[in-house]
N, C-alpha and C positions, 0 to 999 in steps of 0.2 A: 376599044372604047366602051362600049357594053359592059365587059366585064372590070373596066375602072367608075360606072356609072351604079352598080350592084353594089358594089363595094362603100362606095359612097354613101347610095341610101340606106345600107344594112348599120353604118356608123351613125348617120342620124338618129335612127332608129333606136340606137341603144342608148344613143345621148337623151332623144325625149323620157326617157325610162327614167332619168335622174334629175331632171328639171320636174320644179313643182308644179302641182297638178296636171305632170303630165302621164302619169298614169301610175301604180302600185299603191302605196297606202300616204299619207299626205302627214308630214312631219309638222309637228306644232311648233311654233317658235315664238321670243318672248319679245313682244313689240312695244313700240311705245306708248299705248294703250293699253296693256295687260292689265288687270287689276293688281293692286297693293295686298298683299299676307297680309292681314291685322297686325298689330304691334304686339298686341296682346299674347302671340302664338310663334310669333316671327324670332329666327334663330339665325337671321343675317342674309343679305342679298342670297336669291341660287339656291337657297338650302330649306330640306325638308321640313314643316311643322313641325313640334311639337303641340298635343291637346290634353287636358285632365278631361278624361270621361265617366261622368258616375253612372257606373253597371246597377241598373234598376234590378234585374234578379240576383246579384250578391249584394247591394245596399253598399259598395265599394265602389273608392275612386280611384281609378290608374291612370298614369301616366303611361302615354304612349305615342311613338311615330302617327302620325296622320295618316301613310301610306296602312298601314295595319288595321286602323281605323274602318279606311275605307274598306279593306276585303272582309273583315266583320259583316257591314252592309250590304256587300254586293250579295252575301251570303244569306243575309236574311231576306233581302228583298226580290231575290229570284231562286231560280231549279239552278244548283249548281252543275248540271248537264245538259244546260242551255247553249249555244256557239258559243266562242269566245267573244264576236266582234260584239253579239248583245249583251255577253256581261260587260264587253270592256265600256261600253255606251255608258253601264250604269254606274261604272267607277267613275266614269270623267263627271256623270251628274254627281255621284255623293261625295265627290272628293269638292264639287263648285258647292254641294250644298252647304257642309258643314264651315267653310273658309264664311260664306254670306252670312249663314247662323250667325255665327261669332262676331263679325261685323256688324252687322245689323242690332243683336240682341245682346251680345257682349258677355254674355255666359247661359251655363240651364238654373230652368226654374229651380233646379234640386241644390241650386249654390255649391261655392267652391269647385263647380268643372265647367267646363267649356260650352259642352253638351252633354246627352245622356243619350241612353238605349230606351229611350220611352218613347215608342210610334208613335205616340201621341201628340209626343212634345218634334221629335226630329223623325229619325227613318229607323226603321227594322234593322236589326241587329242578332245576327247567329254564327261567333265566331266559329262553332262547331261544324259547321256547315264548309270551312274553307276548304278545297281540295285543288290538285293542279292548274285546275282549268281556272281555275279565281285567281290563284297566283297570278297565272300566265295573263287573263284578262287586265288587274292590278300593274303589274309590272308595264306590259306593253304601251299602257295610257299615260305612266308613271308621272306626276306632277304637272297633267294636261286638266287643265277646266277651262267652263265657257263662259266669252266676255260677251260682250255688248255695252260697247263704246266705254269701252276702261273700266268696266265693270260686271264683279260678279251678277250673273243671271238669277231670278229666283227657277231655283233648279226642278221645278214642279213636274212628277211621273206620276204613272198610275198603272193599273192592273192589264186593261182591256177596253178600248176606246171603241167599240162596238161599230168601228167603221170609219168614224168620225171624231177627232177631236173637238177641244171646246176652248172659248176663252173664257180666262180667271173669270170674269162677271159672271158668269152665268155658271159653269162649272165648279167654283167656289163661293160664290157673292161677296167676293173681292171688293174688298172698298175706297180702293187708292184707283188710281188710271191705270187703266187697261194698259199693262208691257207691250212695246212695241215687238217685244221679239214674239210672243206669244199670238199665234195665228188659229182659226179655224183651217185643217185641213186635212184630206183623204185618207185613214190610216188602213193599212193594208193589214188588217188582222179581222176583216168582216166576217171572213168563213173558217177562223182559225181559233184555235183555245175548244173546252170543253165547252158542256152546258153550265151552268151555272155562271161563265164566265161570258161567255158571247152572248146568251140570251137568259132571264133568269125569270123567277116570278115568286111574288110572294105577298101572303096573308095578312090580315089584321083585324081582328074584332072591331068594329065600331067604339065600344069602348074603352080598350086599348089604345087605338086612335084617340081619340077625346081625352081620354088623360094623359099621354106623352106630349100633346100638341098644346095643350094646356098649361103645362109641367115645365116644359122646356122651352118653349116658343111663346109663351105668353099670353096667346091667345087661346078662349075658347070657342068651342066648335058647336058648343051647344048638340041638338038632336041634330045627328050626322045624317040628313035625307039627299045630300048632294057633295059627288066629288067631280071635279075634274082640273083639264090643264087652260090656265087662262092664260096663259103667255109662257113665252118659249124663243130661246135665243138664237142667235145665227147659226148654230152647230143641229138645231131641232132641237135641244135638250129642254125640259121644262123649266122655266125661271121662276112664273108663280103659280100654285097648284091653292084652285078652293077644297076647300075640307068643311063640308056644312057651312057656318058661320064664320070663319079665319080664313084670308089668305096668308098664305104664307110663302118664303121664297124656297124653292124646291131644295137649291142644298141645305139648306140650314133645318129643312123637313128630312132628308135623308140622315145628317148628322144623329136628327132628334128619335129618330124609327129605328136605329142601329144599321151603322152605312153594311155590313154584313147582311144585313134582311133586305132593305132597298140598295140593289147592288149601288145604281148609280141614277143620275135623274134623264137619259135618254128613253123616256118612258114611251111606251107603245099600247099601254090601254091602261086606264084608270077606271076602276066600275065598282059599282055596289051589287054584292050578292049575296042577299038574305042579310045573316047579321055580321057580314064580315064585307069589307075592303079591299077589290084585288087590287094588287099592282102587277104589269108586267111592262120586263127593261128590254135593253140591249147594253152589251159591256159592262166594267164591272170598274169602278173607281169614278173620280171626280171628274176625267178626261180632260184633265188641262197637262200640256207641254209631252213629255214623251212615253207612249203604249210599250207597254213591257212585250205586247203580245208582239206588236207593229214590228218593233226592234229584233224580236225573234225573225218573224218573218222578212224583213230587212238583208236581217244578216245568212240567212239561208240563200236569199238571193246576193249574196257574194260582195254587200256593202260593205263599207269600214268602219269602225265605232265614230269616226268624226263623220262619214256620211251618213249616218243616222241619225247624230244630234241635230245636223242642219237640215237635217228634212221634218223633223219636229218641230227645229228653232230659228224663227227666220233673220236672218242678218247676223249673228251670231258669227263667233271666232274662235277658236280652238286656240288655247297661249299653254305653252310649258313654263311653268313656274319653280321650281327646279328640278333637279337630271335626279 
């Protein structure tokens, strides 16, 4: 009897192994809410993109698969000797980023392509950079992006969330309604990454300040005898910071300072000393939707690329769009 009761439960046991989520990596599947390919790019139910991308450093357009696409990106936008599970996180975002680009915007500013390699305009781009581990990352995700409620997500990452995520408002100064799927919350990469990346600081002449702020932000600051943070949003981050005479709203002040010099706006002192302006942060990017650091650290503790995006993206779905 015992040993017909062993037997039993060791067959259980292998059965939850292959029902979903009941425990190994969680298979995407295309629901009735999936979002729609664009028409624009769509090559028939099931089947892979194609995109025209214009290569901002050869001034070329090509033609090419999506899936190739994406490992271009994953490669620019992280250490191709990163785990898989965090690069594969950042194919399934830039495989949902580029599909919404195209949806949303309907082609790049550079005309006649889809998108381009300009960080500016979409994501980092270094196909030189591909090596197994991006393949393997690529492949494994292969034709997986994230819905929310029949639709592509806006796919928002960033460097180094310094602890804490942030919402679009205050992280971007986002001007539409705050995405439901986008949360404040916990990121696990507080005591992870270098300096310059987890905590950073940096400089600015008074009149430096005063003419960037002026320049680009519209406002002046007149004689710069006072900075600080007047408001600040649910994540901590600063939303409006005075500069002498101008408020102004923190990202759109980090944009205007070179976001490279002010990593990010979770600022942790603002002061005047002598004829220069400190700043000092924590993290290093906008902090809205998924920490590249987070994701790293994530996936070292033994997550899956779709546990990762739903621990940055709340309510979200993972859909295969095609094999």
């Amino acid at each position: 009897m015992k040993a017909r009761l062993r037997a039993f439960l060791a067959a259980a046991l292998i059965l939850t192994l292959f029902l979903p989520g009941c425990g190994g990596r969680q298979r995407a599947e295309k629901t009735p809410e999936s979002p729609k390919i664009p028409d624009a790019i769509s090559q028939g139910e099931g089947k892979e993109p194609e995109i025209v991308v214009y290569e901002v450093e050869s001034g070329e357009r090509k033609k090419m698969k999506l899936e190739d696409y994406v490992a271009g990106v994953v490669a620019g936008e992280m250490e191709n000797n990163w785990p898989v599970e965090a690069l594969a996180a950042q194919a399934i975002l830039a495989r949902t980023y580029v599909l919404e680009f195209v949806q949303d915007k309907g082609s790049s500013k550079y005309g006649d392509a889809h998108i381009s390699t300009d960080f500016e305009e979409a994501q980092a781009w270094n196909p030189e950079n591909i090596n197994d581990r991006i393949k393997k990352a690529v492949e494994m995700t292969r034709g997986e992006v994230i819905s929310y409620k029949g639709n592509f997500i806006k796919a928002w990452f960033h460097s180094h969330a310094g602890g804490i995520t942030a919402t679009a408002k205050e992280g971007l100064n986002y001007k539409e309604e705050e995405p439901p799927y986008i949360d404040v919350v916990k990121s696990p990469d507080e005591n992870a990454g270098p300096e310059g990346k987890r905590t950073w600081k940096a400089e600015f002449s008074k009149e430096e300040l005063r003419k960037l702020v002026k320049e680009k932000l519209g406002q002046d600051p007149g004689e710069i005898g006072e900075v600080s943070v007047v408001e600040r949003g649910p994540s901590g981050r600063a939303t409006k910071v005075k500069i002498g005479d101008a408020v102004v709203h923190a990202a759109d002040l980090r944009t205007a300072l070179d976001p490279m010099r002010m990593r990010s706006t979770l600022l942790t002192s603002l002061r005047i000393d002598g004829d220069k302006v400190v700043m000092e942060g924590k993290g290093f990017g906008h902090g809205v939707g998924m920490s590249q650091w987070g994701a790293r650290v994530l996936a070292e503790k033994g997550k899956s690329p779709e546990d990762i995006i739903k621990y940055f993206f709340k309510g979200v779905e993972i859909v295969k769009l095609w094999d």
